[in-house]
C-alpha positions in Angstrom: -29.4 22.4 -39.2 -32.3 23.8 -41.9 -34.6 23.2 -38.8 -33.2 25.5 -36.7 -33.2 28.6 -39.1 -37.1 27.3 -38.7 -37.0 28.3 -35.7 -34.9 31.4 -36.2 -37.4 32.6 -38.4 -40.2 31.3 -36.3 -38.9 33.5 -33.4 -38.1 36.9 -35.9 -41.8 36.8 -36.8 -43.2 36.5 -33.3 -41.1 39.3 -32.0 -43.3 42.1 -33.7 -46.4 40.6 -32.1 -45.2 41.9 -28.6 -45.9 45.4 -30.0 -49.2 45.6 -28.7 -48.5 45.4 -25.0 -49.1 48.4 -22.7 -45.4 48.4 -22.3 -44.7 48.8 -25.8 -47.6 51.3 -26.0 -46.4 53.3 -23.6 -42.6 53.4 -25.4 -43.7 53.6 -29.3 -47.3 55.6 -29.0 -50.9 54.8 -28.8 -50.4 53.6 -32.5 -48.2 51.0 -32.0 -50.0 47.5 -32.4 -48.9 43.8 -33.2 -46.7 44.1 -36.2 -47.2 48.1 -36.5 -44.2 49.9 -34.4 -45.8 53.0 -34.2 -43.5 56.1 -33.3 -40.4 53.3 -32.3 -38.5 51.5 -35.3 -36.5 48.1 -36.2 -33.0 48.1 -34.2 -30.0 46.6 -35.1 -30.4 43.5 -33.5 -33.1 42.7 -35.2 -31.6 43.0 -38.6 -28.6 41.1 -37.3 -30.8 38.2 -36.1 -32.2 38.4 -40.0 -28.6 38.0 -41.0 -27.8 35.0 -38.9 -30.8 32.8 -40.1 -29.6 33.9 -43.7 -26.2 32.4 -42.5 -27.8 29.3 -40.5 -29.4 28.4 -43.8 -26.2 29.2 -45.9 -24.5 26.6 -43.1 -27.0 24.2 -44.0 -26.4 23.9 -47.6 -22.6 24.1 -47.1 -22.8 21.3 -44.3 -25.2 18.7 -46.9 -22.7 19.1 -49.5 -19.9 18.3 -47.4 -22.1 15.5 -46.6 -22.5 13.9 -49.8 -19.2 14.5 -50.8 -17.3 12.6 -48.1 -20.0 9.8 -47.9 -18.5 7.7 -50.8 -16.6 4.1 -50.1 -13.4 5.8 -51.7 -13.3 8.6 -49.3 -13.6 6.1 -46.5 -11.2 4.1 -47.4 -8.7 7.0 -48.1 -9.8 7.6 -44.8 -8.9 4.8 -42.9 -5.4 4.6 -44.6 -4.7 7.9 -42.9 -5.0 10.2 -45.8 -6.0 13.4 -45.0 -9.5 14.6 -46.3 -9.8 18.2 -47.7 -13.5 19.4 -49.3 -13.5 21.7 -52.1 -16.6 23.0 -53.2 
């Protein structure tokens, strides 16, 4: 899961490099470039993406504990005689 907030973040720092098309130019100003917005600024989405590879990351950690903590031979065998498994952090 770590490796797709990789990608997440991959994909947020690309995004600014489109600035420097003519159609961007002709939206933000003459002064907008890759990575420099010009006269247009960061929406909403953006920062919401930044949020969600935040999260993604937050998922990741919470997912590898989870891991290790149901990964012992007691927990399985709790498992198998139909016990029900609850993780607590």
């Amino acid at each position: 899961m770590g490796n797709r907030g990789l990608f997440l973040i991959l994909g947020l720092m690309l995004f600014p490099a489109g600035w420097g098309s003519d159609k961007a130019q002709a939206y933000c100003g003459p002064d907008a470039a890759p990575y420099r917005a010009g006269l247009c600024s960061m929406g909403w989405a953006f920062y919401t993406a930044m949020g969600g590879t935040v999260l993604t990351f937050l998922c990741a950690v919470f997912s590898a504990q989870a891991e290790i903590a149901t990964s012992s031979d007691k927990v399985h065998e709790e498992i198998e005689e139909g016990k029900s498994l609850i993780c607590l952090l």
